[in-house]
C-alpha positions, 0 to 999 in steps of 0.5 A: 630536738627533744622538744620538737614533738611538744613545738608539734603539738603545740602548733596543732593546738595553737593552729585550733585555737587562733582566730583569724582577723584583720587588722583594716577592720580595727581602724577608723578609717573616716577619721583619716585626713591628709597631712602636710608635704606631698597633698597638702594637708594639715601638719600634726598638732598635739591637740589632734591626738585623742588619746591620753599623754601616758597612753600616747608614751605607751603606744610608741613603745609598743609600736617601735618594739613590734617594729623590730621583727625582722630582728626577732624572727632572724634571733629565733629562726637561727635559734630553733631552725627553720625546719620541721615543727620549729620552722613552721612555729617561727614563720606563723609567729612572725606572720601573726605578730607582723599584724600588730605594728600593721594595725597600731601604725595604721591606728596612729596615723589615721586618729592622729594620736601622735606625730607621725614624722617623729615616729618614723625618726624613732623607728628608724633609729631604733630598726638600725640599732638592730636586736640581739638576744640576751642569751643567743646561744642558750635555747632553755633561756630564749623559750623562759624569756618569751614566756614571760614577754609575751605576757608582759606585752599582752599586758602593757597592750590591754592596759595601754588600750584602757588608758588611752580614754578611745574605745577603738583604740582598746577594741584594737589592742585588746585584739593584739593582746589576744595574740600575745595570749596565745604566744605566751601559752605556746612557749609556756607549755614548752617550758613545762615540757623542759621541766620533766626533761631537765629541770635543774638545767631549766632552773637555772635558765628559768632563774636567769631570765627573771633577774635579768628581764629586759623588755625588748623595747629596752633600746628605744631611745628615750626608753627610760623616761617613757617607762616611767611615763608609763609606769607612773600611769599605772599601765605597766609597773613593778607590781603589775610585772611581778603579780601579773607576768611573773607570779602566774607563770611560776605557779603554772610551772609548779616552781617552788612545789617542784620536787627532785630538784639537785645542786644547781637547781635547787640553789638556782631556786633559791635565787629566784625566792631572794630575787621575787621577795626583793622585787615585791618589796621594791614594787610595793615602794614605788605603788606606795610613792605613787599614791602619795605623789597623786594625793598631794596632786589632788590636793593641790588641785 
């Protein structure tokens, strides 16, 4: 409640700054050609996909998470309330973020990029899963959360679009990145606003979701070893999640400057130190192995 007027202005700056778009204008339609079953058309063939096989992992794991909406709009509208300035943020985030498994699905099955009949199983399969929030009954940490996956989705989607080797399929997901962009700011600025009003309660919370982060996809089946795929592709790694989502949004709060903070606060800080110095160091293991890993493949090659 006490941020209801920061979500208000807010949604006027998100309402001044989002471009409209349309996802029909982001597929290349011609390329399209039946399949078989009902118009007896040609089966889906690996070769038929133009994209890379990294990039193919990466697009079915965006895709199947920005499938699962239905389960985030009901976690987020039962969370902040379907009324006022917090009703109406809910209802646009979702009417926005409904483009992008519009627009990927439409991709995917017009280029052929990957087997659309092992992607509806997957979708299937993971919708019935359903979703649930880490942290369903703590507003603080779903608001932290969101700031840093919307900032992580925006980079798996620019980094998925440039490595798929097809310039619509970046064009597009450069588009949806934008969208991500503007909803990781929104949530940021709520984040920001908590700090003046409680920061030692949004430490904590801020500190709880970093050591804890899962992406949302992390059910997919097979998640595992697609993150690794995807990983080792260099599209979304350790590195890029602790010095592109992590580190710039700790400095936009201001988080290890911040002063006043109290027990909790301070030692929930404290935490977040230990945890980033450990992560760098993992993260800098695995660029470190990836690297000799490709040049003993190069010389091999």
């Amino acid at each position: 409640m006490e941020l209801e007027p920061v979500v208000a202005t807010e949604l006027d700056r998100h309402f001044a700054t989002a471009k409209e778009w349309f996802p029909h204008d982001y597929v290349p339609w011609s390329e399209g050609r039946n399949f078989d079953g009902l118009f007896d058309g040609d089966p889906w063939s690996p070769e038929d996909s133009k994209v890379s096989p990294a990039a193919r992992e990466a697009l079915v794991v965006n895709l199947l998470t920005e499938d699962n909406l239905p389960g985030y709009h009901r976690e987020i509208a039962t969370m902040f309330g379907r009324d006022g300035a917090w009703g109406t943020w809910v209802n646009r985030w979702t009417a926005e973020e409904n483009r992008h498994g519009i627009v990927i699905r439409d991709y995917l099955t017009v280029t052929r990029a990957v087997d659309p009949v092992a992607l509806e199983r997957a979708r299937m399969t993971h919708m019935q899963g359903g979703y649930q929030a880490d942290h369903p009954d703590k507003a603080l940490h779903s608001i932290a959360y969101v700031s840093f996956q919307e900032l992580a989705t925006r980079v798996s989607h620019r980094n998925t679009g440039k490595a798929s080797g097809d310039p619509a399929c970046e064009r597009l997901l450069a588009r949806v990145a934008a969208d991500e962009n503007l909803h990781m700011l929104f949530y940021r600025n709520l984040v920001a606003a908590a700090f003046e009003l409680s920061p030692d309660e949004t430490m904590r919370a801020v500190t709880d979701v970093v050591t804890n982060f899962q992406m949302p996809g992390h059910t997919i089946d097979g998640f595992l070893r697609k993150s690794v795929a995807i990983a080792n592709a260099g599209i979304y790694d350790l590195r890029l999640h602790l010095d592109d989502v992590l580190s710039p949004i700790l400095r936009q709060w201001n988080v290890f400057e911040m002063e006043g903070l109290d027990g909790d606060g301070e030692k929930a800080r404290e935490e977040l130190s230990q945890f980033l110095e450990g992560l760098d160091a993992a993260a800098t293991r695995f660029v470190d192995r990836r690297a000799e890993r490709r040049a003993r493949q190069a010389a091999r090659k």
